[in-house]
PyMOL CGO cylinders between C-alpha atoms (Angstrom):
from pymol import cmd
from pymol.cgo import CYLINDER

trace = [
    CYLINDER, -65.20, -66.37, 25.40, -62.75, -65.61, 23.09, 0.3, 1, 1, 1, 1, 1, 1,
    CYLINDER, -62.75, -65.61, 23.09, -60.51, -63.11, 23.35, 0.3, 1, 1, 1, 1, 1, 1,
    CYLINDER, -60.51, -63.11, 23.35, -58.28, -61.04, 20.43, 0.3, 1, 1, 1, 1, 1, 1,
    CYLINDER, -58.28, -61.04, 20.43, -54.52, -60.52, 20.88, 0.3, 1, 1, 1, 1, 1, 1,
    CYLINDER, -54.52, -60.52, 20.88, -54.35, -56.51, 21.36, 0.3, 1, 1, 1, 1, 1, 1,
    CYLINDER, -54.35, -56.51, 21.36, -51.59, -55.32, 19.24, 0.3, 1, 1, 1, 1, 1, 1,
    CYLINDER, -51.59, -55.32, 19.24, -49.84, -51.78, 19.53, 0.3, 1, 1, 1, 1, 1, 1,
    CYLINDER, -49.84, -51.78, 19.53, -50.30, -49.87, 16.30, 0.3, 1, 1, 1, 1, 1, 1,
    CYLINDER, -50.30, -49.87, 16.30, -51.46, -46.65, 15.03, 0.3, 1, 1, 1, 1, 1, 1,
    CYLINDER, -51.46, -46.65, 15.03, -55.32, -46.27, 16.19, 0.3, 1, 1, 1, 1, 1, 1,
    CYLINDER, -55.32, -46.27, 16.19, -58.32, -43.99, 15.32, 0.3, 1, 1, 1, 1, 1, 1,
    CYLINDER, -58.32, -43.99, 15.32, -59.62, -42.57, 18.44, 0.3, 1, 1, 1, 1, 1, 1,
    CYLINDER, -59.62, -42.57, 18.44, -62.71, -43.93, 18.44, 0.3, 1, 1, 1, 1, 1, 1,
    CYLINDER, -62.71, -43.93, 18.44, -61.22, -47.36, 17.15, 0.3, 1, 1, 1, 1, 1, 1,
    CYLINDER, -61.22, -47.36, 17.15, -58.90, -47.22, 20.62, 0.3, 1, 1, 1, 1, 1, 1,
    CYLINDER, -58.90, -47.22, 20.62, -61.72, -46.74, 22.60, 0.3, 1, 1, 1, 1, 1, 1,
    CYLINDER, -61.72, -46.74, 22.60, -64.02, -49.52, 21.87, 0.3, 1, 1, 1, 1, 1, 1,
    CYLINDER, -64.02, -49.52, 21.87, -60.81, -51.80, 22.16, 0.3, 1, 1, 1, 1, 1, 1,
    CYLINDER, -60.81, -51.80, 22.16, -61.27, -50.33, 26.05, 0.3, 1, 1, 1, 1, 1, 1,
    CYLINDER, -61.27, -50.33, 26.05, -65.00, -50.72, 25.81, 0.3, 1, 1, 1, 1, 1, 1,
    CYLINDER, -65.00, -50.72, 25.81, -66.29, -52.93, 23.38, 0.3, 1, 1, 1, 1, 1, 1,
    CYLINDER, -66.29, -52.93, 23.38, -69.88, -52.78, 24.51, 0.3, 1, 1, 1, 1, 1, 1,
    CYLINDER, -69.88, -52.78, 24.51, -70.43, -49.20, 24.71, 0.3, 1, 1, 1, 1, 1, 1,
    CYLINDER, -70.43, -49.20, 24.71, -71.79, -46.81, 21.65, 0.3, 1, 1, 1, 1, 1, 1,
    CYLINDER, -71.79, -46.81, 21.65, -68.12, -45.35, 19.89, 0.3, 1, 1, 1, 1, 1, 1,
    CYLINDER, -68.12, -45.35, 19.89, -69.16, -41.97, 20.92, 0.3, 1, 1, 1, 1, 1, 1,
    CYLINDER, -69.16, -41.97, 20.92, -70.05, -43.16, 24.55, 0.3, 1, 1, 1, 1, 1, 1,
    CYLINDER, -70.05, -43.16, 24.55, -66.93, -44.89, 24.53, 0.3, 1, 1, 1, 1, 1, 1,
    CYLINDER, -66.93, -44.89, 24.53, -64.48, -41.85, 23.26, 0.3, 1, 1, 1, 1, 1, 1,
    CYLINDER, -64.48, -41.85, 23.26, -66.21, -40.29, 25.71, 0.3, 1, 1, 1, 1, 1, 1,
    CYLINDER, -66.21, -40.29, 25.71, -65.23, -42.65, 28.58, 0.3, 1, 1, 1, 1, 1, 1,
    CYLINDER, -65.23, -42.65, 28.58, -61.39, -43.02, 27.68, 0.3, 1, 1, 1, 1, 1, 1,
    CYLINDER, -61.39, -43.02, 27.68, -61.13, -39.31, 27.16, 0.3, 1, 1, 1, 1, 1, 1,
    CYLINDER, -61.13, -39.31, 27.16, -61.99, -38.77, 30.46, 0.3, 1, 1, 1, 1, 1, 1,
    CYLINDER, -61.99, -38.77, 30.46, -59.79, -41.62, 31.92, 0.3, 1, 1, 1, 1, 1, 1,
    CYLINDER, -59.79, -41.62, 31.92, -56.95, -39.31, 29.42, 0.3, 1, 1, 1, 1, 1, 1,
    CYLINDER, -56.95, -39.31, 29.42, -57.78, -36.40, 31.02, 0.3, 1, 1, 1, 1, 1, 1,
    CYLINDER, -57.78, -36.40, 31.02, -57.71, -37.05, 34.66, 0.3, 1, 1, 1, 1, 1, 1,
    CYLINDER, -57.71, -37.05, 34.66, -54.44, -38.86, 34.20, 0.3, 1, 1, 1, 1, 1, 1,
    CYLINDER, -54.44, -38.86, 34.20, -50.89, -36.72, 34.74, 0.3, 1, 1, 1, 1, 1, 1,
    CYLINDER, -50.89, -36.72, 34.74, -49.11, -38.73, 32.49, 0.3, 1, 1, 1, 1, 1, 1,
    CYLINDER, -49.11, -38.73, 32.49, -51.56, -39.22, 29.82, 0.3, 1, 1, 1, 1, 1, 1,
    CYLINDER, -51.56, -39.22, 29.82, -54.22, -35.69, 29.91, 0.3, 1, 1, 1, 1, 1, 1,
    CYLINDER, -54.22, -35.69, 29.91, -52.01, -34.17, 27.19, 0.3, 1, 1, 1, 1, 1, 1,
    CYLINDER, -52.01, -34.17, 27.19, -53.42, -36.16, 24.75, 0.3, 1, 1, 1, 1, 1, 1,
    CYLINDER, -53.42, -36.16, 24.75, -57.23, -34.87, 25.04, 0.3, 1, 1, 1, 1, 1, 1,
    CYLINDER, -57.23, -34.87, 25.04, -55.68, -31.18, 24.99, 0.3, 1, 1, 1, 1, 1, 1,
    CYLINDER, -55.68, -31.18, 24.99, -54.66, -31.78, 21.26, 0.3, 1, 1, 1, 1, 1, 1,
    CYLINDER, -54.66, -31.78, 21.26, -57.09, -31.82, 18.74, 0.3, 1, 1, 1, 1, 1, 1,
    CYLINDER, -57.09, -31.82, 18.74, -55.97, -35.53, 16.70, 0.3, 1, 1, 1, 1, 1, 1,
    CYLINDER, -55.97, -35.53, 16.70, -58.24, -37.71, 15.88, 0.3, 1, 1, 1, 1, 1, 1,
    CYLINDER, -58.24, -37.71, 15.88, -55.90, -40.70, 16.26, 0.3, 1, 1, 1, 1, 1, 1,
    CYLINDER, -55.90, -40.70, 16.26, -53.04, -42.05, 18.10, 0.3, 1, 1, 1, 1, 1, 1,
    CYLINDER, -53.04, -42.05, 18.10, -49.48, -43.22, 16.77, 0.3, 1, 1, 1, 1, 1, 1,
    CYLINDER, -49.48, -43.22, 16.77, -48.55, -46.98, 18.26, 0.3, 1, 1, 1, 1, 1, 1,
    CYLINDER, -48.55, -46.98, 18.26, -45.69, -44.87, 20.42, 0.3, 1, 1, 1, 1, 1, 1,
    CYLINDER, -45.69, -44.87, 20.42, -48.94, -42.83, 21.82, 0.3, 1, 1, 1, 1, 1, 1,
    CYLINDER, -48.94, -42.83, 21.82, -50.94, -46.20, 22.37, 0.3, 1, 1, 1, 1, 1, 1,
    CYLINDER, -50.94, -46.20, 22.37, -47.97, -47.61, 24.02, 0.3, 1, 1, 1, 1, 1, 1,
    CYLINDER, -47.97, -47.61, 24.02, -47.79, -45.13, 26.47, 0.3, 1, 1, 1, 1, 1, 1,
    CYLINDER, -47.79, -45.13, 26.47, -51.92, -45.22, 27.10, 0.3, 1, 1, 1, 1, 1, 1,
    CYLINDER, -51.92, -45.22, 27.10, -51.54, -49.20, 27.74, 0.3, 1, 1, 1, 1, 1, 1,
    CYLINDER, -51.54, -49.20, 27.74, -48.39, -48.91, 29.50, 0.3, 1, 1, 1, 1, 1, 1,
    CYLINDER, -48.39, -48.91, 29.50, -50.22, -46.52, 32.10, 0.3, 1, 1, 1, 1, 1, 1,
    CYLINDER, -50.22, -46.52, 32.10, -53.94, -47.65, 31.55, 0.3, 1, 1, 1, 1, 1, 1,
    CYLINDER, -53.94, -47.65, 31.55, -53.25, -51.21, 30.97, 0.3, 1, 1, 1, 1, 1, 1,
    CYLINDER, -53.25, -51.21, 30.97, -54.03, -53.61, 27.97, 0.3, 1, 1, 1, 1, 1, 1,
    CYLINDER, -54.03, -53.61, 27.97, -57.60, -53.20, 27.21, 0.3, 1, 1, 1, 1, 1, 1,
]
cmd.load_cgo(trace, "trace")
């Protein structure tokens, strides 16, 4: 199997997502990493605000807490 190097950059929510979940439908998979946002201390600020995308300093916190997808 061959894996992609994940790199920390500005990402579309959606876009983040299926990096976490690569087999699930985009909107399934929002869905799922929203949730995982939202029940996390550190991280359930970001599903209060209403962006559609994360800056790399925002993904780097998510894979710093969440792990490298």
């Amino acid at each position: 199997m061959i894996q992609h190097e994940f790199k920390i950059r500005f990402y579309g929510r959606t876009e983040l997502a299926q990096e976490y979940f690569p087999n699930m439908h985009p909107i399934a998979a929002w869905a799922k990493l929203k949730l995982w946002l939202s029940i996390n201390p550190d991280l359930c600020y970001l599903t209060k605000q209403k962006q559609r995308s994360f800056t790399s300093a925002q993904v780097e916190e998510i894979v710093r807490i969440l792990g490298e997808p």
